[in-house]
C-alpha positions in Angstrom: -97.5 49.6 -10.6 -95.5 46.5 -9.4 -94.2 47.2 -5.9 -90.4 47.1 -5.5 -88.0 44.0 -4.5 -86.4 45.7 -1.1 -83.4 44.8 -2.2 -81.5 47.7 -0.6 -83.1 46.9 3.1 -80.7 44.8 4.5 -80.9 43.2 8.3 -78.0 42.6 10.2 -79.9 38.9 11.7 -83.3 37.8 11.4 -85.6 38.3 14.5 -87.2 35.1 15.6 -90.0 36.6 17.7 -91.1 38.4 15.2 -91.3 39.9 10.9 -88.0 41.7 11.8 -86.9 44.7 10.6 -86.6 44.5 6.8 -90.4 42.8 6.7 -92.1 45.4 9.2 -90.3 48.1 6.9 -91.7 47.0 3.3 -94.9 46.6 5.2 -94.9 50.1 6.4 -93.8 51.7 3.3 -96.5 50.5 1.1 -99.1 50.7 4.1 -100.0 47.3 4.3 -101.9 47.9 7.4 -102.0 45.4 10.0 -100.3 42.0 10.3 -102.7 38.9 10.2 -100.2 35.8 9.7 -97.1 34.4 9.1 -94.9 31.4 8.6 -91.2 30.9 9.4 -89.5 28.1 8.2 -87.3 28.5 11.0 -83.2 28.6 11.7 -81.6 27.5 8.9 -78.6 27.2 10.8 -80.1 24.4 12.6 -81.6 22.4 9.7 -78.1 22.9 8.0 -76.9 21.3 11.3 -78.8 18.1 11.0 -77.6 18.0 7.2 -74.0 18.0 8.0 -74.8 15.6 11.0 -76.3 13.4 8.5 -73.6 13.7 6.2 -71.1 13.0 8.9 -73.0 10.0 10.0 -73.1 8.7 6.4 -69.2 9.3 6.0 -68.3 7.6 9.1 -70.3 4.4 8.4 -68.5 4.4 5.3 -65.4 4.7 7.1 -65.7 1.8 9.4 -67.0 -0.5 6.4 -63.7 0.3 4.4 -61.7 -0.5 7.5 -63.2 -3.9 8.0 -63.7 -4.8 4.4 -60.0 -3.9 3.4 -58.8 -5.9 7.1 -61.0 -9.1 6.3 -61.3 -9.0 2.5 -64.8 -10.3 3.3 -67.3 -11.0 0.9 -64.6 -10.1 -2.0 -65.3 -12.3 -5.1 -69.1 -13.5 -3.5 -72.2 -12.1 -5.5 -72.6 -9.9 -2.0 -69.7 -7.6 -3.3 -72.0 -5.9 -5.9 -74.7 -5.2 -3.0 -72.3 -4.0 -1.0 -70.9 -1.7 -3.8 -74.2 -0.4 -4.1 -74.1 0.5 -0.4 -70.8 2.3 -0.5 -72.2 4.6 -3.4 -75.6 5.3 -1.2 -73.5 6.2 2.1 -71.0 8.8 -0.8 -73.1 10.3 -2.2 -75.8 10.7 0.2 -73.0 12.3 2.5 -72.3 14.3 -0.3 -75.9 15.6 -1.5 -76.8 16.0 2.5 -73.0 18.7 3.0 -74.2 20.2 -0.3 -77.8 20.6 0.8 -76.3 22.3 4.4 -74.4 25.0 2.5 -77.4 25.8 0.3 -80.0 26.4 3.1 -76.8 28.7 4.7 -76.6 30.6 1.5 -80.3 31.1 1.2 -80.8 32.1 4.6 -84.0 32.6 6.5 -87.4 32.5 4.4 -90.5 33.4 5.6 -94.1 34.5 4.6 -96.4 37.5 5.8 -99.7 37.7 5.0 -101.1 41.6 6.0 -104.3 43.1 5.6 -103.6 45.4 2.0 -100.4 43.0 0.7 -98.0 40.2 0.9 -94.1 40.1 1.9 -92.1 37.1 1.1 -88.4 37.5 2.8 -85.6 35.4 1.9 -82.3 36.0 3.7 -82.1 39.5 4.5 -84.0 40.7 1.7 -88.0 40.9 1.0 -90.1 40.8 -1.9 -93.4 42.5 -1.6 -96.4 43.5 -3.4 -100.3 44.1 -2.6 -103.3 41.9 -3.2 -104.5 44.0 -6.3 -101.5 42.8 -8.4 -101.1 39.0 -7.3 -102.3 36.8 -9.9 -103.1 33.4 -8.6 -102.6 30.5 -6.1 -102.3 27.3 -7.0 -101.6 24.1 -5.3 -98.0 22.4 -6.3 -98.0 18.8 -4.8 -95.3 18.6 -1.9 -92.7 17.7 -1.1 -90.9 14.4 0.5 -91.1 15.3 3.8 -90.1 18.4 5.8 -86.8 17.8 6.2 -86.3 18.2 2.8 -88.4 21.3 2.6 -86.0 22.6 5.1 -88.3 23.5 7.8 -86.9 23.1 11.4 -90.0 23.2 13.5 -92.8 21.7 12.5 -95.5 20.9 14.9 -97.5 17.4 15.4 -96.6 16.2 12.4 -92.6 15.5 12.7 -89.8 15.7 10.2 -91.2 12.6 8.4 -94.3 14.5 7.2 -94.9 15.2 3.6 -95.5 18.8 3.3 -98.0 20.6 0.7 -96.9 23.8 -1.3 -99.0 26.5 -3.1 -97.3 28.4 -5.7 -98.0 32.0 -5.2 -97.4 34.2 -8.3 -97.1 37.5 -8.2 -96.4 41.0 -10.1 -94.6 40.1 -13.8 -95.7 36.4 -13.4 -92.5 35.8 -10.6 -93.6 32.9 -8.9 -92.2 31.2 -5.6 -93.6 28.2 -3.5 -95.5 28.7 0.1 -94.9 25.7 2.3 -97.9 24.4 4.1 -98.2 23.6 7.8 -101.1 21.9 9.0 -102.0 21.2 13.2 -104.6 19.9 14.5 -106.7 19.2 11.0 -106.2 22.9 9.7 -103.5 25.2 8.2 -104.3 28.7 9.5 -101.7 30.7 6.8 -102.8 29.5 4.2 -106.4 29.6 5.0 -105.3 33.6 5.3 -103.5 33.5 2.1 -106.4 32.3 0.2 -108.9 34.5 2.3 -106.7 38.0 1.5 -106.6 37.1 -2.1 -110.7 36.1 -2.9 -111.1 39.3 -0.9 -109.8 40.5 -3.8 -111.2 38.8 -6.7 -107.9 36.9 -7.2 -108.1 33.1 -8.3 -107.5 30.2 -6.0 -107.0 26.7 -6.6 
């Protein structure tokens, strides 16, 4: 029988130093026995900060170009103005896409993985989904993505914002599926090497 969503366990702020609260709780109930590893994305406050700093940074550019261009009237009629067009629309719409991205990653809140000895909790915001290694299905790698900036991790040791970052997609109980972000330092990625150990511990496929 599918272990619940913990909907109903709400948080009032996510605990940095640790699984917090609503994890610890879903862990406890289902007796998931001890705690073996963990990834946190990190504040999403702060990556919704660099977004909106982006977006700013974008805007004002755009700002100063239309000030100059509409004082001067330079390059108007040269073959230029059609690059330059194409330079206006980057700076819009990539203000645009980086204020909209802020306000997701505040929306979504905090995400983060546990991996316990008899289960798995995945918490997103102030609510956790959690279920034990007997009724996960698979892991599977999913390519990455750009870089972890746009992965919305914060922190990401060694290798910087820049990085391109691997995800597994974990699916669970009634085939619900969500994407594990790697990590790797120093040559090796210690979560997901506990990922894939919990679930062939359990006869569950992996690759």
């Amino acid at each position: 029988m599918p272990l619940e969503d913990d909907r109903d366990r709400q948080e009032s702020g996510p605990d940095p130093s640790g699984p917090g609260v609503i994890v610890s709780s879903a862990a406890e109930t289902h007796g998931f026995g001890q705690l073996v590893a963990s990834r946190d994305l990190g504040d999403p406050l702060k990556t919704a900060l660099g977004y909106w700093g982006a977006a700013v940074g974008s805007w004002a550019v755009l700002y100063v170009m239309a000030l100059v261009f509409s004082s001067t009237g330079w390059l108007k009629g040269s073959p230029l103005e059609i690059l330059l067009a194409g330079v206006v629309f980057v700076l819009a719409f990539g203000g645009l896409a980086g204020f909209v991205a802020g306000i997701k990653t505040i929306v979504r809140g905090r995400q983060a993985w546990y991996v316990y000895e008899n289960g798995f909790v995945a918490r997103t915001g102030s609510r956790a989904w959690s279920f034990p290694w007997q009724e996960a299905v698979s892991l599977k790698p999913a390519g990455e993505t750009a870089s972890a900036a746009r992965a919305g991790i914060h922190e990401v040791p060694v290798a910087g914002a820049g990085a391109p970052v691997p995800l597994y997609a974990l699916t669970g109980p009634g085939g619900r599926r969500l994407l594990v972000h790697g990590r790797v330092t120093d040559g090796r990625d210690v979560f997901v090497e506990e990922l894939i150990a919990a679930l062939q511990r359990f006869g569950k496929p992996v690759g």
